[in-house]
One Martini backbone bead per residue (centre of mass of N, CA, C, O) as a GRO file, in nm:
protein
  259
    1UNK     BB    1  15.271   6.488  10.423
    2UNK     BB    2  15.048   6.306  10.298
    3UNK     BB    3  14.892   6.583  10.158
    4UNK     BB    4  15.123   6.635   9.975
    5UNK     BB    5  15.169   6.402   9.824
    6UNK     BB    6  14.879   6.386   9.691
    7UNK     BB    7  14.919   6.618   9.540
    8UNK     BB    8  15.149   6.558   9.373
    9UNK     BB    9  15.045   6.376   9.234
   10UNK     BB   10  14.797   6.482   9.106
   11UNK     BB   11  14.932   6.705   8.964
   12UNK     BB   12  15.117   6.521   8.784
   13UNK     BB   13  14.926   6.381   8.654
   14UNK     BB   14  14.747   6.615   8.522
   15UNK     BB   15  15.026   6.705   8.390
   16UNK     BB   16  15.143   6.454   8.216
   17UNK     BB   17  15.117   6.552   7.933
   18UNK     BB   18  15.328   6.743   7.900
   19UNK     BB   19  15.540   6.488   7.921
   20UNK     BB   20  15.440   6.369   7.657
   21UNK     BB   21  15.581   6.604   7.485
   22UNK     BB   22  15.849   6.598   7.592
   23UNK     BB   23  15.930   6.289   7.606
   24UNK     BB   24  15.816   6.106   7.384
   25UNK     BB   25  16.055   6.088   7.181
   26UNK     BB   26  16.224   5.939   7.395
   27UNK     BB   27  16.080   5.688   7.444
   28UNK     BB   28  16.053   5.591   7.191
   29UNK     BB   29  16.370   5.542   7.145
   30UNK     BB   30  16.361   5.356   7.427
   31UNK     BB   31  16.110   5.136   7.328
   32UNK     BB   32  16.065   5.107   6.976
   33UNK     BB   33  16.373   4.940   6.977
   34UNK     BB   34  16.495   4.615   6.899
   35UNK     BB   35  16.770   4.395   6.828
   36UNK     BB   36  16.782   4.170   7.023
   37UNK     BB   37  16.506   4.109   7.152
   38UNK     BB   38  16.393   4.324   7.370
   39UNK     BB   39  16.163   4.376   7.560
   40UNK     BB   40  15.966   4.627   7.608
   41UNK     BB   41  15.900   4.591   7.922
   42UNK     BB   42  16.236   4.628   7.949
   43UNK     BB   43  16.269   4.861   7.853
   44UNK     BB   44  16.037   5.022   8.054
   45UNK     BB   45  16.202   4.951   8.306
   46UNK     BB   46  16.457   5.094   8.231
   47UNK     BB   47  16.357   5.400   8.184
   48UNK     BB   48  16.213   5.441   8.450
   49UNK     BB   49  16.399   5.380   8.648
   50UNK     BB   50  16.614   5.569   8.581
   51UNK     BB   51  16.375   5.819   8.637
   52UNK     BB   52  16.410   5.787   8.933
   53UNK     BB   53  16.628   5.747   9.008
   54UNK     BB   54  16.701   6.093   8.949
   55UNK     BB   55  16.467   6.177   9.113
   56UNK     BB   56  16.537   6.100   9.379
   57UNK     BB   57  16.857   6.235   9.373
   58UNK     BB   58  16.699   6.523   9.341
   59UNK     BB   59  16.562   6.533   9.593
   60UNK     BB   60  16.764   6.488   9.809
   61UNK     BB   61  16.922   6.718   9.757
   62UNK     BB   62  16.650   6.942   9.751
   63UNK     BB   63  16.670   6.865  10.030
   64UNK     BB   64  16.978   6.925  10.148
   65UNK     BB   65  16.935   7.231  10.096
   66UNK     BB   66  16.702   7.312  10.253
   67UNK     BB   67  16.845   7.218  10.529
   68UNK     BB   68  17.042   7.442  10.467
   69UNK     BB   69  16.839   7.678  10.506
   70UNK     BB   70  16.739   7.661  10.737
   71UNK     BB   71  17.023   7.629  10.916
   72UNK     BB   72  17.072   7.927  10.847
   73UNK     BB   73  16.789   8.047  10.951
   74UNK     BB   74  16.860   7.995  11.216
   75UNK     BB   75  17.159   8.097  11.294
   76UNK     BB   76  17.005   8.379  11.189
   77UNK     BB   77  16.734   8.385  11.424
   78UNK     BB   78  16.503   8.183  11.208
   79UNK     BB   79  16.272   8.082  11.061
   80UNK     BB   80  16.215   7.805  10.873
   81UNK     BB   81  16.213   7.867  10.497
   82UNK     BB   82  16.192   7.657  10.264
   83UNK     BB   83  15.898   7.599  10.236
   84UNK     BB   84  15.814   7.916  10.179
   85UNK     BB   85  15.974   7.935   9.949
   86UNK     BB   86  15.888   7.708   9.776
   87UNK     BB   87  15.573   7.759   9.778
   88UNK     BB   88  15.581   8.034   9.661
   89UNK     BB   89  15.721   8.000   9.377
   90UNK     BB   90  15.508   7.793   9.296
   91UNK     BB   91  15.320   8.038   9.310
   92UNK     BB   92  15.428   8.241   9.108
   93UNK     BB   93  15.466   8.025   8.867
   94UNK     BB   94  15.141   7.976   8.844
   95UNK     BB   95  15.050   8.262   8.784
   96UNK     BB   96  15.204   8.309   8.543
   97UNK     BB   97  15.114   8.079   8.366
   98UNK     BB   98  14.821   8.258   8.412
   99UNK     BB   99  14.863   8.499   8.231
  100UNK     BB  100  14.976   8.372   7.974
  101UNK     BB  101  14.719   8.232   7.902
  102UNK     BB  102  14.564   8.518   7.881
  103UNK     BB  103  14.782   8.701   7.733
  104UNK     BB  104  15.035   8.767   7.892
  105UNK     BB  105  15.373   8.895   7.858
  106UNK     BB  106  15.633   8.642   7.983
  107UNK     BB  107  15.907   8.584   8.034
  108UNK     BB  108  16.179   8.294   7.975
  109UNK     BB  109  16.366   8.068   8.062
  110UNK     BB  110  16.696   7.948   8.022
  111UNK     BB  111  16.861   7.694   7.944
  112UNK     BB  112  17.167   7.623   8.031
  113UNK     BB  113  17.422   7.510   7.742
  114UNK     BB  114  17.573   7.322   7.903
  115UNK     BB  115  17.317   7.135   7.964
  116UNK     BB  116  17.243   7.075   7.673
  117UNK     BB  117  17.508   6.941   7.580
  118UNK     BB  118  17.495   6.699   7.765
  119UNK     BB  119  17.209   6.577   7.696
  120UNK     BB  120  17.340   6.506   7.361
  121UNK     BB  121  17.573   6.366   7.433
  122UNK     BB  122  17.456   6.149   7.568
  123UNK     BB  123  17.227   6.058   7.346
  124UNK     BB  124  17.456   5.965   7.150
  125UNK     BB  125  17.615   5.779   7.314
  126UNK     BB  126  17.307   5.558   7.358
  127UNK     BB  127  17.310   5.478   7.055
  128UNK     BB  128  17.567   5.297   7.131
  129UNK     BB  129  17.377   5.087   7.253
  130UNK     BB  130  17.203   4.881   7.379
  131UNK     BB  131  16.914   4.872   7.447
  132UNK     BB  132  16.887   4.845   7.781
  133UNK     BB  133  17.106   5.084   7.782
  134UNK     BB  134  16.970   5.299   7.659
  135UNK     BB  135  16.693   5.335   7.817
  136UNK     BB  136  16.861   5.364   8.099
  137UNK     BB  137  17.020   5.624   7.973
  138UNK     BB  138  16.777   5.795   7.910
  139UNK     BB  139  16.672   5.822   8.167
  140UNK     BB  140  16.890   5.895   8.335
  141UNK     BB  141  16.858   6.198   8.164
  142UNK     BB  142  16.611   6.326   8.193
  143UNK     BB  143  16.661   6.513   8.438
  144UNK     BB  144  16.797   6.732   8.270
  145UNK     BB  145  16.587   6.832   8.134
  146UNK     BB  146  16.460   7.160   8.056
  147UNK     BB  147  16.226   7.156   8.318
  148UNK     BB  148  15.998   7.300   8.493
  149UNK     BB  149  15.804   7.097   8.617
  150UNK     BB  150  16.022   6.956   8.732
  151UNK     BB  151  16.138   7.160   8.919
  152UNK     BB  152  15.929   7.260   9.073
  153UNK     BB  153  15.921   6.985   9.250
  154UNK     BB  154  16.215   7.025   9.358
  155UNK     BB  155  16.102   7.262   9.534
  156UNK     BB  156  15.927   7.101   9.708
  157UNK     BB  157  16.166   6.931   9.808
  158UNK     BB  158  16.314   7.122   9.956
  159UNK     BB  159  16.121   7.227  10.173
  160UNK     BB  160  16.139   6.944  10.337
  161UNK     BB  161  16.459   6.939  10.423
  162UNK     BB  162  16.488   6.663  10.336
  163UNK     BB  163  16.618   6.414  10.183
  164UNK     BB  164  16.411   6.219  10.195
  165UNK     BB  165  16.157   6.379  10.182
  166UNK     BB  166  16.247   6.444   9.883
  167UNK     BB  167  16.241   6.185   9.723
  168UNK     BB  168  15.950   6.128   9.762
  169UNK     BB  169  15.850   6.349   9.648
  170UNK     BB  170  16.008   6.250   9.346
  171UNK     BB  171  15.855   6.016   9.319
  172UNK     BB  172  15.545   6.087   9.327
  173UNK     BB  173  15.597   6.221   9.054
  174UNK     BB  174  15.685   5.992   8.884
  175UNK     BB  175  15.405   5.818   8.917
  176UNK     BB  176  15.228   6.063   8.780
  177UNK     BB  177  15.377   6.011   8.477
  178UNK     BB  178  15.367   5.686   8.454
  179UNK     BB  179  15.083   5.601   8.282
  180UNK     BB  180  15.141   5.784   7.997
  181UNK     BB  181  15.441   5.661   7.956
  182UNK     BB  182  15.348   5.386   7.876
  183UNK     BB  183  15.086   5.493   7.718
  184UNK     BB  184  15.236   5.557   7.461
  185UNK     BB  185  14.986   5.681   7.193
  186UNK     BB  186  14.645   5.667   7.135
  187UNK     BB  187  14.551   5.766   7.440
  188UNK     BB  188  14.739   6.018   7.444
  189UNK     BB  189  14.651   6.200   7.218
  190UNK     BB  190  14.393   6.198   7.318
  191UNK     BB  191  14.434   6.352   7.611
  192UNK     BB  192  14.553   6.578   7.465
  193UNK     BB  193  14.309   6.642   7.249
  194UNK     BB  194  14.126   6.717   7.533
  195UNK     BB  195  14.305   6.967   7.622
  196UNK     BB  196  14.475   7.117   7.514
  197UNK     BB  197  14.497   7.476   7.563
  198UNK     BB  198  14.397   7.333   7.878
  199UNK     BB  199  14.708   7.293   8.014
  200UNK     BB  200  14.873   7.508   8.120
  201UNK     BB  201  14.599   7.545   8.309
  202UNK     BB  202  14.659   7.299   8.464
  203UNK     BB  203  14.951   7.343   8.559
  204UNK     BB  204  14.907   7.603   8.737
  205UNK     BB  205  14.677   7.488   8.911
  206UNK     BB  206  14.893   7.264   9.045
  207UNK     BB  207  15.128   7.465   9.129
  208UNK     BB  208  14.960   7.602   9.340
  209UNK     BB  209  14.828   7.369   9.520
  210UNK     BB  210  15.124   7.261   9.605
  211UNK     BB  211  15.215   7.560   9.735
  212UNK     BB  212  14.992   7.572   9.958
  213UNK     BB  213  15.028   7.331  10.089
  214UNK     BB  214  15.301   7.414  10.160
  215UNK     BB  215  15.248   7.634  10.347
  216UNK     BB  216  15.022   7.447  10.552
  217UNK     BB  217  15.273   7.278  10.649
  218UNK     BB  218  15.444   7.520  10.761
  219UNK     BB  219  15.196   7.672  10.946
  220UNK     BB  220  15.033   7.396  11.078
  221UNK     BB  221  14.735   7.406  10.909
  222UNK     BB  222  14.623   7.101  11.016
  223UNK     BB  223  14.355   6.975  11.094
  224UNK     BB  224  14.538   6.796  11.308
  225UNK     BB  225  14.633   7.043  11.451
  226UNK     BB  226  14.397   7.218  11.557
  227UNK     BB  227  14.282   7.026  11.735
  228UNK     BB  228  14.503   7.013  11.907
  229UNK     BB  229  14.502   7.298  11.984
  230UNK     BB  230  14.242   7.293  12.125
  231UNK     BB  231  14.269   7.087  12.301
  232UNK     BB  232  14.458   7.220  12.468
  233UNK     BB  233  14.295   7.503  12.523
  234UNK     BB  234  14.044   7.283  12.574
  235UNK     BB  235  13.946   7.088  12.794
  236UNK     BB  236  13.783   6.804  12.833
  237UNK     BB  237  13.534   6.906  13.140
  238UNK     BB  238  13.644   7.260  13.127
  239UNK     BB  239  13.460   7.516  13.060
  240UNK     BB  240  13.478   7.578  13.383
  241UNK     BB  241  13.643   7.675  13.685
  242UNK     BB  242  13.714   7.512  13.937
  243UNK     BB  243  13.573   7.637  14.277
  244UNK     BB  244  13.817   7.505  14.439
  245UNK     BB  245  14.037   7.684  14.254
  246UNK     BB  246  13.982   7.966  14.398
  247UNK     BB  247  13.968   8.192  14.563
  248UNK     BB  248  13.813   8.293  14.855
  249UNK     BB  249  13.684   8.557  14.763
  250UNK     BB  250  13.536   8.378  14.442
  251UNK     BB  251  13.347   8.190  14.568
  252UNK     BB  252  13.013   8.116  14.610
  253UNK     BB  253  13.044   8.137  14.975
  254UNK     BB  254  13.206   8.385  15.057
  255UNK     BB  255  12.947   8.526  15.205
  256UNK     BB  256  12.838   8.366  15.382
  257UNK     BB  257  13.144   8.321  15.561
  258UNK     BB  258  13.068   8.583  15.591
  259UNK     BB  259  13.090   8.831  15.908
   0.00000   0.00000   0.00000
């Protein structure tokens, strides 16, 4: 679980500037303007917390979904699949837009039309409260943005089957987007075009690194989990076979012994 974190974080840092090119103008609206006198940090406490908020609540559901889909997957005689199933689509979403990056045309998925109007229809609500309801309901409303980004980390929060650790996971996720929306400004644009056209392809390969540790979490694969494997399987101190354990006739003595 460890390794599967610092993962998610690494992977979401490398990925941030995404996050401030579709969430920035919402940013900049939440923290950028106050009427009443509310410092800049409390509008910015306001919308990441917001954030925090609805990305942890989304960890958890798509946790207890993957518990759901485990829990099916048992009753019906197989090995719990949900970390499988989504290591392997963030497998496959990486590798599609790598595909994408390099010149293949690959259709892509549109958010449903109900989603976009709720989302259009809270930010209207969100102009008229006061800055710092406004900020916190701009975050609180982050989650529902069509973001496929945001969605892949919520498949990893899914395979851990769990509701808490899918939680933990989207939070990891939230902390790792969190200094670029902070510091939305000249250093965010500066970063943005370091990476330039060479983000879409860092974003790719942060998917598929994500996906496999997924799957390397699922089959077991963690260098202590085969340390203790290999440890079971061969105590230390018996390379070889203790000869007063051997049956009479293959001890090394029988020969001796024998009539």
């Amino acid at each position: 679980m460890i390794a599967q974190v610092v993962t998610v974080f690494v992977a979401s840092l490398l990925g941030s500037p995404h996050c401030a090119g579709m969430c920035g103008p919402f940013v900049a609206f939440a923290v950028g303007q106050s009427s009443d006198g509310t410092s800049r940090w409390h509008l910015q406490f306001a919308y990441h917390g917001g954030r925090l908020v609805t990305y942890a609540l989304l960890g958890a559901v798509a946790g207890s979904l993957g518990a759901l889909i485990d829990l099916t997957s048992t009753l019906a005689g197989l090995q719990p699949v949900a970390t499988a199933l989504a290591g392997g689509l963030m497998i496959a979403m990486g590798v599609t837009e790598l595909l994408r990056h390099f010149g293949h045309r690959i259709g892509k998925l549109h958010p449903p039309a109900v989603l976009v109007k709720a989302v259009q229809r809270g930010q209207r609500l969100a102009m008229k409260l006061t800055p710092f309801k406004r900020a916190l309901a701009i975050g609180l409303l982050t989650t529902l943005l069509p973001c496929g980004w945001l969605y892949m980390f919520a498949l990893t929060a899914a395979g851990t089957g769990n509701p808490v650790a899918g939680a933990v996971v989207m939070a990891v996720f939230w902390a790792g987007t969190l200094p670029i929306l902070v510091s939305l400004g000249a250093g965010v644009q500066a970063a943005v075009g370091i990476l330039g056209k060479r983000l879409p392809l860092v974003c790719a390969t942060a998917l598929i690194a994500v996906g496999l540790m997924t799957l390397v979490g699922r089959l077991g694969l963690e260098p202590e989990a085969l340390a203790h494997s290999v440890e079971q399987r061969q105590p230390a101190g018996q390379d070889a076979p203790d000869p007063n354990e051997l049956p009479p006739c293959c001890r090394p003595d029988a020969k001796k012994s024998a009539p």
